[in-house]
mmCIF file of the N, C-alpha and C atoms, coordinates in Angstrom:
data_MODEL
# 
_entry.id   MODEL 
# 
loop_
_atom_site.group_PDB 
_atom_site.id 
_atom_site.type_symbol 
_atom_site.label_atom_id 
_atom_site.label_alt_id 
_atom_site.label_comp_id 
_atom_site.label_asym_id 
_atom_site.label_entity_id 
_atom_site.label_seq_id 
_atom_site.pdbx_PDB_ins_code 
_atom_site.Cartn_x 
_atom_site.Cartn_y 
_atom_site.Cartn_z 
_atom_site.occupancy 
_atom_site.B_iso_or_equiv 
_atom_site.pdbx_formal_charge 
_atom_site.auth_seq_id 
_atom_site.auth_comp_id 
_atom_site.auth_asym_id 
_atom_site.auth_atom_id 
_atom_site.pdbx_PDB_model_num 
ATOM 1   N N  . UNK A 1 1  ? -13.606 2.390   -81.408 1.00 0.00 ? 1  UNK A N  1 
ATOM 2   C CA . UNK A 1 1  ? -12.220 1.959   -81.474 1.00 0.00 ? 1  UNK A CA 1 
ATOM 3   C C  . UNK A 1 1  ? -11.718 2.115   -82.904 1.00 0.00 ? 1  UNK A C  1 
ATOM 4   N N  . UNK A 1 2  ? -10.764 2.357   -82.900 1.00 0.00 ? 2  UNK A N  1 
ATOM 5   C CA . UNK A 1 2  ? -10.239 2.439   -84.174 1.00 0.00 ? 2  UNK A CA 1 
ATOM 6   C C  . UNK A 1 2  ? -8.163  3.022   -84.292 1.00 0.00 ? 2  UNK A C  1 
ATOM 7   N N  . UNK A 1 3  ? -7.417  3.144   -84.859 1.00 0.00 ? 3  UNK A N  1 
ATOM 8   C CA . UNK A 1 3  ? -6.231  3.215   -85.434 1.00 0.00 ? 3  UNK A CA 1 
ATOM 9   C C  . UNK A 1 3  ? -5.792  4.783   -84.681 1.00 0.00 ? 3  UNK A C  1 
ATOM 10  N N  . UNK A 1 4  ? -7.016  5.762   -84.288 1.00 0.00 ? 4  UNK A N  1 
ATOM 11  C CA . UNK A 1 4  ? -6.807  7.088   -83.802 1.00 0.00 ? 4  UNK A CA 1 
ATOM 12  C C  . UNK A 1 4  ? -6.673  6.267   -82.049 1.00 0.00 ? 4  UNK A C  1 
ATOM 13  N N  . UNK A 1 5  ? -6.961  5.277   -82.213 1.00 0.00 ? 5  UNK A N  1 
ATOM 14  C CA . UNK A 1 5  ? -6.575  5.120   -80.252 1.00 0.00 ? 5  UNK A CA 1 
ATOM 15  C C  . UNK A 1 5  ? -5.613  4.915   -79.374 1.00 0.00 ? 5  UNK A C  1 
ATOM 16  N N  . UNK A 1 6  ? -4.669  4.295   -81.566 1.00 0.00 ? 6  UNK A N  1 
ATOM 17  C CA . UNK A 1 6  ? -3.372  4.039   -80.454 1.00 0.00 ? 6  UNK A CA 1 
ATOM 18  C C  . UNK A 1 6  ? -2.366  5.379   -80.220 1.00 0.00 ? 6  UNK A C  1 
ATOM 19  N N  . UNK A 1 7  ? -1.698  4.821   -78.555 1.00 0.00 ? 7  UNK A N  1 
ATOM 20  C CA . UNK A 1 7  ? -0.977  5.904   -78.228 1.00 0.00 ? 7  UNK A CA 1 
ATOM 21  C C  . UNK A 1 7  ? 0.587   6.166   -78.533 1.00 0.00 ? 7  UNK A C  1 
ATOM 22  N N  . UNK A 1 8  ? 0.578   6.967   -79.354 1.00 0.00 ? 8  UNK A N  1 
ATOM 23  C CA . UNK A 1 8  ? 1.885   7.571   -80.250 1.00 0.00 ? 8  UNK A CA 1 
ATOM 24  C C  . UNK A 1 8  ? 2.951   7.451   -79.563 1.00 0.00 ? 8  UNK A C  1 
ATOM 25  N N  . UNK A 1 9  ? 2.721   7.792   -78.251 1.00 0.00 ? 9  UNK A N  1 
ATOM 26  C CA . UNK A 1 9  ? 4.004   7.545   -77.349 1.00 0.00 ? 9  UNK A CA 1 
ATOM 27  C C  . UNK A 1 9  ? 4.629   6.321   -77.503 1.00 0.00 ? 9  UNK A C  1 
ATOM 28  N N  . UNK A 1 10 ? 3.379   5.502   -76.621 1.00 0.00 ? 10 UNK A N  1 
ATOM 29  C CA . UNK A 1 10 ? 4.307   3.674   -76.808 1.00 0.00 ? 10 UNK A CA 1 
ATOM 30  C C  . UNK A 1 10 ? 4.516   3.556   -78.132 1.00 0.00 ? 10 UNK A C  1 
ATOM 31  N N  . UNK A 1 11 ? 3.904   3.757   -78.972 1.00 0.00 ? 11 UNK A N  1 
ATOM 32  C CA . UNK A 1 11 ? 4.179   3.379   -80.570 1.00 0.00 ? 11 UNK A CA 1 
ATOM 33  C C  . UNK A 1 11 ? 5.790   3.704   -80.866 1.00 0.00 ? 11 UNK A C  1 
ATOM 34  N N  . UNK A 1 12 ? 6.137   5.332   -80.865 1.00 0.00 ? 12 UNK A N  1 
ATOM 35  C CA . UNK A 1 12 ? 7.195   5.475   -80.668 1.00 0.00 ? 12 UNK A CA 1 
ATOM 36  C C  . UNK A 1 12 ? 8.709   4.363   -80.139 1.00 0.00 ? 12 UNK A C  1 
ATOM 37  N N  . UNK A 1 13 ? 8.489   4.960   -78.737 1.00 0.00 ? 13 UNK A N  1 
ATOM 38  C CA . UNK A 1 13 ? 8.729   3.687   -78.162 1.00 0.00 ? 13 UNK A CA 1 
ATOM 39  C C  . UNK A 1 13 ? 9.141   2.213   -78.927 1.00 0.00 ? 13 UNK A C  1 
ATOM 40  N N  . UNK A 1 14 ? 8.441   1.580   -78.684 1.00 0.00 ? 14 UNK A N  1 
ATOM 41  C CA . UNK A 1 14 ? 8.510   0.421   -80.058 1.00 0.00 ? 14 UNK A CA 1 
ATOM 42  C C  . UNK A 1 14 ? 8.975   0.091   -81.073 1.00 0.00 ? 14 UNK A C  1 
ATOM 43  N N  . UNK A 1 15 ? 8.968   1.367   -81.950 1.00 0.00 ? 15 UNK A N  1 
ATOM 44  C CA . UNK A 1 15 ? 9.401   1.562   -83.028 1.00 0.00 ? 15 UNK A CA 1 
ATOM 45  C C  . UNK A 1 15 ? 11.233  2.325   -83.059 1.00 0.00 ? 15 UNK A C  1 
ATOM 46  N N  . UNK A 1 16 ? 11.190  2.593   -81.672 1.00 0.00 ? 16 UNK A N  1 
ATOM 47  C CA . UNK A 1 16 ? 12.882  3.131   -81.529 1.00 0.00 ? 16 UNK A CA 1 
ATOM 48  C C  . UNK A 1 16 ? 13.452  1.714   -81.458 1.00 0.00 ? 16 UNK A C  1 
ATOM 49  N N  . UNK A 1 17 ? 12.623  0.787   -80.653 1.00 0.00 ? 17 UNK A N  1 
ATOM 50  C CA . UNK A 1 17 ? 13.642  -0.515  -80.120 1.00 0.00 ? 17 UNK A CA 1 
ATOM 51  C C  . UNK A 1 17 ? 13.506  -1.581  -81.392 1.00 0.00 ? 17 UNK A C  1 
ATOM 52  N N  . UNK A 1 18 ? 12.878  -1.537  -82.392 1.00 0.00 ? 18 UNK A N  1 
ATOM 53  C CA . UNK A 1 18 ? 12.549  -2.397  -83.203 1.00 0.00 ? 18 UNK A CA 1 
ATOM 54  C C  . UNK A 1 18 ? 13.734  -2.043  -84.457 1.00 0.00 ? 18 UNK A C  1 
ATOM 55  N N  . UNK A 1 19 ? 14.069  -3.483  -85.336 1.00 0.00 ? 19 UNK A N  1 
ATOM 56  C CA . UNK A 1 19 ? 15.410  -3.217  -86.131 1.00 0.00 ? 19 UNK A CA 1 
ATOM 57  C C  . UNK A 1 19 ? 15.303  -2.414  -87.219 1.00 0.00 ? 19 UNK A C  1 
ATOM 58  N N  . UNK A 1 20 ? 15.937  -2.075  -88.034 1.00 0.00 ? 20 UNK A N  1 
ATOM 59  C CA . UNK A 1 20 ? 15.872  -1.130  -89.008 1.00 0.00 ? 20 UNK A CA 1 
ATOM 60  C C  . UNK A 1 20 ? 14.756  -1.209  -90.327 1.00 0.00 ? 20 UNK A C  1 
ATOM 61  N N  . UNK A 1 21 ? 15.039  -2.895  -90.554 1.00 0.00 ? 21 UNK A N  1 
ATOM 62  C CA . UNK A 1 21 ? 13.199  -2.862  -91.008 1.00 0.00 ? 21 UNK A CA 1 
ATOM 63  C C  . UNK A 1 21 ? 12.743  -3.764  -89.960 1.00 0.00 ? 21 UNK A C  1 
ATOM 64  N N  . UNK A 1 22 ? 10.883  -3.850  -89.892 1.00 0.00 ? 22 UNK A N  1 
ATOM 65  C CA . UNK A 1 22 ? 10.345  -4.287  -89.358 1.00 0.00 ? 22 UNK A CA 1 
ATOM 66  C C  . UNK A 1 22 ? 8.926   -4.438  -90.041 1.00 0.00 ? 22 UNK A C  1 
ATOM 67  N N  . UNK A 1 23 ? 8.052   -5.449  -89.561 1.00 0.00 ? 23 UNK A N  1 
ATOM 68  C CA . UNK A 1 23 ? 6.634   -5.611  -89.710 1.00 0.00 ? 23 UNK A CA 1 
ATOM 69  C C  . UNK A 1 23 ? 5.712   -4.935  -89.043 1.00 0.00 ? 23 UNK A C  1 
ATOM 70  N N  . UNK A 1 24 ? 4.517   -5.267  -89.533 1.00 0.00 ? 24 UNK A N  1 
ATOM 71  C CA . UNK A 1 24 ? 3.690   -4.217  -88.354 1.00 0.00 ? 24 UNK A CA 1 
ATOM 72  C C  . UNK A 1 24 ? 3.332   -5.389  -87.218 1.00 0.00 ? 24 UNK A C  1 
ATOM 73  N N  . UNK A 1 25 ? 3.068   -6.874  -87.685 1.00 0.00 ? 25 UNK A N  1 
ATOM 74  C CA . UNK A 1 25 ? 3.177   -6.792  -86.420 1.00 0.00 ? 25 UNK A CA 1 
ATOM 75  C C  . UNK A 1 25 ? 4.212   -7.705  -85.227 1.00 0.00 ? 25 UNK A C  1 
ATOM 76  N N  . UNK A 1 26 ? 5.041   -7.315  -85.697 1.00 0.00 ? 26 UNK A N  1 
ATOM 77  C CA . UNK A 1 26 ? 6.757   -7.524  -84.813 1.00 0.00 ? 26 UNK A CA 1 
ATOM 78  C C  . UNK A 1 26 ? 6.011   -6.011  -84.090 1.00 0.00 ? 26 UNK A C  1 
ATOM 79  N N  . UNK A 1 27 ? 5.559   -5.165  -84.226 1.00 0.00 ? 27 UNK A N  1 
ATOM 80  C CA . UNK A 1 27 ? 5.128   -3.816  -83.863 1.00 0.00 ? 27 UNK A CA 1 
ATOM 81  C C  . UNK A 1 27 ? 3.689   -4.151  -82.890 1.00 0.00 ? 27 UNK A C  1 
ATOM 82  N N  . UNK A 1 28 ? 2.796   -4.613  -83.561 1.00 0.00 ? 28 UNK A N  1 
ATOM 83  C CA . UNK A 1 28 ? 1.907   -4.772  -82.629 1.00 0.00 ? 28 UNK A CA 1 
ATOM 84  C C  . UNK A 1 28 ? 1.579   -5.887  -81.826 1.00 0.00 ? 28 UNK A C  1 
ATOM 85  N N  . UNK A 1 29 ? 2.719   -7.010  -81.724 1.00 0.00 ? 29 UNK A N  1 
ATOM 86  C CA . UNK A 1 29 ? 2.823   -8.221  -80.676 1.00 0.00 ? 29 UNK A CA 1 
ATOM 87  C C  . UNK A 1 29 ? 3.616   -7.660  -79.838 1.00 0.00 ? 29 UNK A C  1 
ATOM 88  N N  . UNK A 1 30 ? 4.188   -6.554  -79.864 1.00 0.00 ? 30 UNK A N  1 
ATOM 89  C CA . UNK A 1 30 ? 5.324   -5.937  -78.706 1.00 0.00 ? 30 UNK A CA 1 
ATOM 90  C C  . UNK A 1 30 ? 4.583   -6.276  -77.533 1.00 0.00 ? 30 UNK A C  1 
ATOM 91  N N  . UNK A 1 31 ? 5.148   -6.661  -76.041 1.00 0.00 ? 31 UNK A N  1 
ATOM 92  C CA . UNK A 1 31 ? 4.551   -6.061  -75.280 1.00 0.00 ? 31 UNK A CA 1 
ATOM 93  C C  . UNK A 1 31 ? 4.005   -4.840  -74.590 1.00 0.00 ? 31 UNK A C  1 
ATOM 94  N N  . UNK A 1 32 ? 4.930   -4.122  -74.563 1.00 0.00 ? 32 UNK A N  1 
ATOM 95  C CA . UNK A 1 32 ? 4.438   -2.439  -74.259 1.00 0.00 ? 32 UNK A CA 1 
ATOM 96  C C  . UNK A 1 32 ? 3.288   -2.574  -75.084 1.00 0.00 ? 32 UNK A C  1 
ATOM 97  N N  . UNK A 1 33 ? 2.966   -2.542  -76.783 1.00 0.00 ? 33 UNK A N  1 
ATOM 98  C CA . UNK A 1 33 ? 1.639   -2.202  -77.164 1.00 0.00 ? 33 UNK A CA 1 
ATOM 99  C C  . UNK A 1 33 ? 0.393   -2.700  -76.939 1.00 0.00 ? 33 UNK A C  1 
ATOM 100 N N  . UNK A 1 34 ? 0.515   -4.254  -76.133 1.00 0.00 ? 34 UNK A N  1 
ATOM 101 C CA . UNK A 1 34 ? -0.175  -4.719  -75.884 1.00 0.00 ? 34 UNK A CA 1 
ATOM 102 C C  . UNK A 1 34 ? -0.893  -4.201  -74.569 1.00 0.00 ? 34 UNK A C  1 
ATOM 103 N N  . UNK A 1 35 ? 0.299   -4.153  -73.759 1.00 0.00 ? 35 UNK A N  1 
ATOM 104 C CA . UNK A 1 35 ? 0.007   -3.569  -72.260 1.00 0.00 ? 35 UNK A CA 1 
ATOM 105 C C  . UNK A 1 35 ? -0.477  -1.932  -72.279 1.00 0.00 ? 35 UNK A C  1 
ATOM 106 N N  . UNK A 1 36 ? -0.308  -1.774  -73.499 1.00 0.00 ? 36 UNK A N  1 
ATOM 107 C CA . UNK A 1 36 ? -0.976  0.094   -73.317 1.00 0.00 ? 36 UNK A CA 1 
ATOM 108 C C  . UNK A 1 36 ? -2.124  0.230   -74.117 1.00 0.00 ? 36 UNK A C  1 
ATOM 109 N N  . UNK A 1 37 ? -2.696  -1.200  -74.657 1.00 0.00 ? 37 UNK A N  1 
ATOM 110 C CA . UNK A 1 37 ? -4.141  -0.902  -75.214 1.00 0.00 ? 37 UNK A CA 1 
ATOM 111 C C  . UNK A 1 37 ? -4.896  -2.258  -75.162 1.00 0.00 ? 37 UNK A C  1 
ATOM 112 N N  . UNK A 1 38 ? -4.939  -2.809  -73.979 1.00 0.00 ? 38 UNK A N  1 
ATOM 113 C CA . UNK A 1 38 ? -6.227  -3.847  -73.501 1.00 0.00 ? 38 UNK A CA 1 
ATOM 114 C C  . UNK A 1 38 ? -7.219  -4.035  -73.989 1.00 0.00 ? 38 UNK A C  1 
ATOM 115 N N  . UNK A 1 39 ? -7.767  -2.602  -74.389 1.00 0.00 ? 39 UNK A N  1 
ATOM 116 C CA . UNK A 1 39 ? -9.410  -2.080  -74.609 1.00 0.00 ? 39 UNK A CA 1 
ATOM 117 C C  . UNK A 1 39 ? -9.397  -2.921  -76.325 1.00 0.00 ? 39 UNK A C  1 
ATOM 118 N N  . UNK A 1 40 ? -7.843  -2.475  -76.880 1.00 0.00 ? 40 UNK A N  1 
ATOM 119 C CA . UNK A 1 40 ? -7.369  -2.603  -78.772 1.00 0.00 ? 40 UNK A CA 1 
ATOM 120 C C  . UNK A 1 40 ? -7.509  -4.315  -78.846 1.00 0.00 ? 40 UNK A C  1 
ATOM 121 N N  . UNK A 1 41 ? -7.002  -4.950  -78.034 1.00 0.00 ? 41 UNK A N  1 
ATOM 122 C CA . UNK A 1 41 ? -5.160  -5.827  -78.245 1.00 0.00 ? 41 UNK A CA 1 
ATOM 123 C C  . UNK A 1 41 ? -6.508  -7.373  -78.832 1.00 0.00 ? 41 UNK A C  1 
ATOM 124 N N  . UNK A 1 42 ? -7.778  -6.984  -78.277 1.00 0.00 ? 42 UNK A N  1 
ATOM 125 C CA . UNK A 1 42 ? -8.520  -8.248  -78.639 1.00 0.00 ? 42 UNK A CA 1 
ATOM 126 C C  . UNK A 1 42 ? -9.658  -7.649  -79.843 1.00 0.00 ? 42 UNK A C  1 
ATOM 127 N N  . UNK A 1 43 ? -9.597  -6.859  -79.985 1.00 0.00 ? 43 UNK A N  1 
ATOM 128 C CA . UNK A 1 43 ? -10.099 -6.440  -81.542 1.00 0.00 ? 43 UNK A CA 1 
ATOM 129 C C  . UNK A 1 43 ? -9.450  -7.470  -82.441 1.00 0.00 ? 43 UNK A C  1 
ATOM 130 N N  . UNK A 1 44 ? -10.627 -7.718  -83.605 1.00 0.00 ? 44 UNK A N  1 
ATOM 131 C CA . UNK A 1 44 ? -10.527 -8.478  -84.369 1.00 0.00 ? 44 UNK A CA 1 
ATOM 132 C C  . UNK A 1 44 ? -9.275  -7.541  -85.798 1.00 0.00 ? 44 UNK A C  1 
ATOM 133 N N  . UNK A 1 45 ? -9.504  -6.216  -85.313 1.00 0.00 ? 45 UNK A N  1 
ATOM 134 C CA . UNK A 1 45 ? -8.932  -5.505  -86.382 1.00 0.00 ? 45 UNK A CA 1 
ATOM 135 C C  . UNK A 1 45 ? -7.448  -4.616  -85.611 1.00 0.00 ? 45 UNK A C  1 
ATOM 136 N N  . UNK A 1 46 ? -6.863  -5.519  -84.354 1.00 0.00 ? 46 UNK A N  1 
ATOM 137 C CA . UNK A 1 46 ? -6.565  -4.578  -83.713 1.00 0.00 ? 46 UNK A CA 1 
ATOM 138 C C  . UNK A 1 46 ? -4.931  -4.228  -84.683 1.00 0.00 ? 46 UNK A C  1 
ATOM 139 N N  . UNK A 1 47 ? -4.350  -5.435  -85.129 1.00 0.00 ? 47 UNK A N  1 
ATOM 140 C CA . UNK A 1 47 ? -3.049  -5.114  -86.100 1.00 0.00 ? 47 UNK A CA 1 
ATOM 141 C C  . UNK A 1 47 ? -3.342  -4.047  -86.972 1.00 0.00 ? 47 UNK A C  1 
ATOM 142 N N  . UNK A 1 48 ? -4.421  -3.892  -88.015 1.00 0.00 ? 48 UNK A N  1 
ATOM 143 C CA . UNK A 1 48 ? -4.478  -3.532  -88.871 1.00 0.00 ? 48 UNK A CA 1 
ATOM 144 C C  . UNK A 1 48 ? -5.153  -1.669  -88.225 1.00 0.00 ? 48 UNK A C  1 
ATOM 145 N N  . UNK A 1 49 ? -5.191  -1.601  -86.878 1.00 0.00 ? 49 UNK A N  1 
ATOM 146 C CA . UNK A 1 49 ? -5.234  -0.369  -86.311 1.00 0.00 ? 49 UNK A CA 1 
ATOM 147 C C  . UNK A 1 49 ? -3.609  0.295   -86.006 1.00 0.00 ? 49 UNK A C  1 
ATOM 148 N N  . UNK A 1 50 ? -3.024  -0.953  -85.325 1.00 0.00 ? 50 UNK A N  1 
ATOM 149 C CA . UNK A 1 50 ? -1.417  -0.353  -85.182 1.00 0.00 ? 50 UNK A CA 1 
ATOM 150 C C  . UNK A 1 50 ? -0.985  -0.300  -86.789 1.00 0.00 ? 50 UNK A C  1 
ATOM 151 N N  . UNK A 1 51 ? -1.590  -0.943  -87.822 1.00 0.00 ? 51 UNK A N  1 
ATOM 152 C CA . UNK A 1 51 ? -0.769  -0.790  -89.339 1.00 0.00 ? 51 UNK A CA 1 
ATOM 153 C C  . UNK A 1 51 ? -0.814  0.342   -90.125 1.00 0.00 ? 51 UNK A C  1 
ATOM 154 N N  . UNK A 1 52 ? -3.155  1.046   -89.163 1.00 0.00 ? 52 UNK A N  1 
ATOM 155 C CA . UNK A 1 52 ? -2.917  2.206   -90.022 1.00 0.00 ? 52 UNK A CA 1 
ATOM 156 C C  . UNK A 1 52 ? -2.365  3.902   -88.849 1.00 0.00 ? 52 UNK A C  1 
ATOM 157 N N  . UNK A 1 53 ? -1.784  3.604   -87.997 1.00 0.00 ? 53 UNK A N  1 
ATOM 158 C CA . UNK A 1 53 ? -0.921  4.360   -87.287 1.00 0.00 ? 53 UNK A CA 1 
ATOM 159 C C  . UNK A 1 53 ? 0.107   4.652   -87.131 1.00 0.00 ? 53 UNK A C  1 
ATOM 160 N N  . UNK A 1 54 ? 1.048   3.447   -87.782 1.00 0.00 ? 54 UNK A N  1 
ATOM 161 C CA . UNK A 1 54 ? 2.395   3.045   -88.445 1.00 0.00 ? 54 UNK A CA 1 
ATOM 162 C C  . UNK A 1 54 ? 1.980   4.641   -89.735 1.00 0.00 ? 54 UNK A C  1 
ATOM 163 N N  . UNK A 1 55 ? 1.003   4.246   -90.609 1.00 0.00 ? 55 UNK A N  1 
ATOM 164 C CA . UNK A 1 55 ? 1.116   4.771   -91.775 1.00 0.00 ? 55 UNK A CA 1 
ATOM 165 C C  . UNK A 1 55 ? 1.133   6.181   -91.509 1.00 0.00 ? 55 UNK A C  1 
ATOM 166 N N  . UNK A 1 56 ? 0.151   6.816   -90.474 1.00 0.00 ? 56 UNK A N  1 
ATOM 167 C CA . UNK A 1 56 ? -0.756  8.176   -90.333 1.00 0.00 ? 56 UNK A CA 1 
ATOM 168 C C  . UNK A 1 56 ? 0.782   8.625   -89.644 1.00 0.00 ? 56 UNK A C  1 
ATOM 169 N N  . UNK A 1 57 ? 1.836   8.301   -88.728 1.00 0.00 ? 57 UNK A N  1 
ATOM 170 C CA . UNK A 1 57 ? 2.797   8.542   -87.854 1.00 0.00 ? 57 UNK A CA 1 
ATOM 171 C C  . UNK A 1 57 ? 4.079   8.538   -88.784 1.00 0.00 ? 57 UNK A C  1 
ATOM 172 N N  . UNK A 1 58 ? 4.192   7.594   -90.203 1.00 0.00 ? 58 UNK A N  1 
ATOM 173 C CA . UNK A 1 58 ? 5.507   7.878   -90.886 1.00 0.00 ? 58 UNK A CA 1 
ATOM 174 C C  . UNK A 1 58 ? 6.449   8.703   -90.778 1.00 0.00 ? 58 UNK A C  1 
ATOM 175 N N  . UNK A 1 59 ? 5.971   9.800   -90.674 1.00 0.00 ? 59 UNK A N  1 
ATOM 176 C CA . UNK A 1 59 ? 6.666   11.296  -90.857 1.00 0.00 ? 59 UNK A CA 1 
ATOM 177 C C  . UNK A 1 59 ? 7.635   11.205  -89.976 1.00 0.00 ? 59 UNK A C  1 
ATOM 178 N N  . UNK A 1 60 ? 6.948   11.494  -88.858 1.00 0.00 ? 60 UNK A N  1 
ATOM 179 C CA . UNK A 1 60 ? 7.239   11.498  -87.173 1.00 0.00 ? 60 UNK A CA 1 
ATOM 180 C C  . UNK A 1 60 ? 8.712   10.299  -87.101 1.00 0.00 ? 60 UNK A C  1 
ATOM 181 N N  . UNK A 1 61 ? 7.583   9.250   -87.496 1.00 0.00 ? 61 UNK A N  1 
ATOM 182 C CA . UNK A 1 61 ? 8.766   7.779   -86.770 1.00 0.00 ? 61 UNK A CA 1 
ATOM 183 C C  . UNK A 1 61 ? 9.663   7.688   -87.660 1.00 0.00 ? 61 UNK A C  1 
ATOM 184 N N  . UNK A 1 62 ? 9.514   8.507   -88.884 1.00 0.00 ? 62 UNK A N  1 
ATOM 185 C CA . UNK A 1 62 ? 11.064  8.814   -90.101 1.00 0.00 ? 62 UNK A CA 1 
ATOM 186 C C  . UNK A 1 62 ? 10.842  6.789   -90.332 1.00 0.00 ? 62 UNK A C  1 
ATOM 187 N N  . UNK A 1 63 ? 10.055  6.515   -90.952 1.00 0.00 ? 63 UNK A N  1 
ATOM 188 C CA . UNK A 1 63 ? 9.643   5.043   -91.626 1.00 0.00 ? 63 UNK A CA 1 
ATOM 189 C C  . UNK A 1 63 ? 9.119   5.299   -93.185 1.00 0.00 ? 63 UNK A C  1 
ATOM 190 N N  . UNK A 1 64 ? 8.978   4.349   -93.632 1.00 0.00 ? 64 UNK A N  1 
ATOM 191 C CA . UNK A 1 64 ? 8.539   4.104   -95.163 1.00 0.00 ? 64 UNK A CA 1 
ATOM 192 C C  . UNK A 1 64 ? 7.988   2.971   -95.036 1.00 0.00 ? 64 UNK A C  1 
ATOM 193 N N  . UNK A 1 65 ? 7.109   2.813   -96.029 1.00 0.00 ? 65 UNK A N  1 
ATOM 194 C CA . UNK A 1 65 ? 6.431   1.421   -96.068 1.00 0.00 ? 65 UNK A CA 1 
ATOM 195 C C  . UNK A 1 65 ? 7.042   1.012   -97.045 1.00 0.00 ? 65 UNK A C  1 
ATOM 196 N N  . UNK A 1 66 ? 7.402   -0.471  -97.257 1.00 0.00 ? 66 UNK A N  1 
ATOM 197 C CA . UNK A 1 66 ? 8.028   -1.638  -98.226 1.00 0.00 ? 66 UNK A CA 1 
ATOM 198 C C  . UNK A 1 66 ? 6.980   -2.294  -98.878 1.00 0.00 ? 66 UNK A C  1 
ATOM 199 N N  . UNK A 1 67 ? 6.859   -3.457  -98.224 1.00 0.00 ? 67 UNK A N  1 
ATOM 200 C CA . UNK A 1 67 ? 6.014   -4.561  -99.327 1.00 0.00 ? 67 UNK A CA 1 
ATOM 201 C C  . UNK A 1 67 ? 4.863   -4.405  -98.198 1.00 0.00 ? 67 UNK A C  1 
ATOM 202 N N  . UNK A 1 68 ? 3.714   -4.628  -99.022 1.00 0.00 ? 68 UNK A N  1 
ATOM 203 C CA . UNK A 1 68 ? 2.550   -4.675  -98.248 1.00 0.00 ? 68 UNK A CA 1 
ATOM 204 C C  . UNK A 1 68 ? 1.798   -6.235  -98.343 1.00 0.00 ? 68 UNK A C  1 
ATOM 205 N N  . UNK A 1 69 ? 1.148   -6.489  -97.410 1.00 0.00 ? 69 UNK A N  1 
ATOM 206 C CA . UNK A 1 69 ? 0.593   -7.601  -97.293 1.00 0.00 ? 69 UNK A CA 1 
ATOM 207 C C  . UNK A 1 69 ? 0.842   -9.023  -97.281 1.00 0.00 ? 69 UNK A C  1 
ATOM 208 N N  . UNK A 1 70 ? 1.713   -8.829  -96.234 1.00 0.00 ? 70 UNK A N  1 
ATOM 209 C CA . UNK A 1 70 ? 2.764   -9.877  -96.132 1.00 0.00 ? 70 UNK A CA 1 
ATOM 210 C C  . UNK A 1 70 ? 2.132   -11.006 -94.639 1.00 0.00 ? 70 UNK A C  1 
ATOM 211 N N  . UNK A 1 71 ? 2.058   -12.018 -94.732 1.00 0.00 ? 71 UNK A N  1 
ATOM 212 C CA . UNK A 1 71 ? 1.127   -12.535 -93.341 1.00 0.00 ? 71 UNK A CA 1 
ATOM 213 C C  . UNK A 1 71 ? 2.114   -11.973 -92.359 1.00 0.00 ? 71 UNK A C  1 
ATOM 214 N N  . UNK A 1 72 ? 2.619   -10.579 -92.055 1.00 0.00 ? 72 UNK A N  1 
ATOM 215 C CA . UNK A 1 72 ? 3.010   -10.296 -90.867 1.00 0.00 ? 72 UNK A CA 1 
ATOM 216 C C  . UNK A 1 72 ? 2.373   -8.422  -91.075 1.00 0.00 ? 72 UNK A C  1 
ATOM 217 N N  . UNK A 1 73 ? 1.803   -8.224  -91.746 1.00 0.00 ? 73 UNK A N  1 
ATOM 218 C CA . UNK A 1 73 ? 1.037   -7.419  -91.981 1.00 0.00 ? 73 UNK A CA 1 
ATOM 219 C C  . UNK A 1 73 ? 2.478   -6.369  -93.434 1.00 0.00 ? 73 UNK A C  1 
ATOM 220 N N  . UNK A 1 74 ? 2.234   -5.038  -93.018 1.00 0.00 ? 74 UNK A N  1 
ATOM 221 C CA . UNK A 1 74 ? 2.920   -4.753  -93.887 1.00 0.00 ? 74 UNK A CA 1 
ATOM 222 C C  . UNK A 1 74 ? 4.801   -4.355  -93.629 1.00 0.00 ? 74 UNK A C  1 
ATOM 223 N N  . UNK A 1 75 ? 5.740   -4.382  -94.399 1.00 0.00 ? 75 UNK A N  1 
ATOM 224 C CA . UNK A 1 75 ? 7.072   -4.201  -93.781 1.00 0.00 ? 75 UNK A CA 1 
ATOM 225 C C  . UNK A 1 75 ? 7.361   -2.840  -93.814 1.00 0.00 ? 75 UNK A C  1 
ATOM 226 N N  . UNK A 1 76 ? 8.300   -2.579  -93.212 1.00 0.00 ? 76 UNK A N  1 
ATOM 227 C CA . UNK A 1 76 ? 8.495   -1.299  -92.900 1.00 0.00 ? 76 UNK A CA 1 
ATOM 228 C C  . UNK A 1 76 ? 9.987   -1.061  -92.690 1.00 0.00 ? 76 UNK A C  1 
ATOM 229 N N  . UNK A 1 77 ? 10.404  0.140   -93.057 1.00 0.00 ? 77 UNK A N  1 
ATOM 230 C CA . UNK A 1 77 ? 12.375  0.875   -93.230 1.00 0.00 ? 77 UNK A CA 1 
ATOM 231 C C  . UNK A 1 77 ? 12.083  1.669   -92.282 1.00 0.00 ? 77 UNK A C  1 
ATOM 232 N N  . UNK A 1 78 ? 13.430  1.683   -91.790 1.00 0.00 ? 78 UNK A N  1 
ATOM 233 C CA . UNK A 1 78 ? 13.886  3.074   -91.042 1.00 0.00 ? 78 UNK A CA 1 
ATOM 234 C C  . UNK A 1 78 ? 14.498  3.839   -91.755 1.00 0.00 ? 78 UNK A C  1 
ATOM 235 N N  . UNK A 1 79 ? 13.667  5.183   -91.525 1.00 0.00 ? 79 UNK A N  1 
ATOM 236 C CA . UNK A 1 79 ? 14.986  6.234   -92.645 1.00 0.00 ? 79 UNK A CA 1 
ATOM 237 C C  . UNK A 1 79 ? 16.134  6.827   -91.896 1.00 0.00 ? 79 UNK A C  1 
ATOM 238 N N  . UNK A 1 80 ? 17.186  6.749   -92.569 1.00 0.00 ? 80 UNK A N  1 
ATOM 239 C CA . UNK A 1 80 ? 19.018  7.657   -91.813 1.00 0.00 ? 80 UNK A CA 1 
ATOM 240 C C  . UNK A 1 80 ? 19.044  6.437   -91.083 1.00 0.00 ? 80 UNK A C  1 
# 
């Protein structure tokens, strides 16, 4: 298990309906992400798998990372 498991789609997803900034995990308490990775959602590391998929996906989801290490994991912009 690891950050390559989660699926880009729902991530997507998520990240369209979520506000212009956001946390990672306002991102990984979603339901959809929960409901599309069962196998993840009780990993002890499972935020910090959606946090480093947030990072590896930036490009794609047109995001930036803000402040890091915030007890909601790290924040995050929408770019345009």
């Amino acid at each position: 298990m690891s950050r390559k498991s989660i699926r880009v789609s729902v991530l997507k997803q998520v990240v369209a309906s979520a506000g212009q900034q956001f946390s990672t995990k306002d991102i990984s308490e979603d339901e959809r992400m929960l409901a599309a990775h069962p196998e993840l959602a009780s990993h002890s590391h499972y935020h910090a798998f959606v946090g480093g998929a947030l990072s590896d996906h930036h490009v794609e989801l047109n995001i930036v990372e803000g402040q890091e290490g915030t007890s909601r994991g790290s924040r995050w912009q929408k770019q345009g």
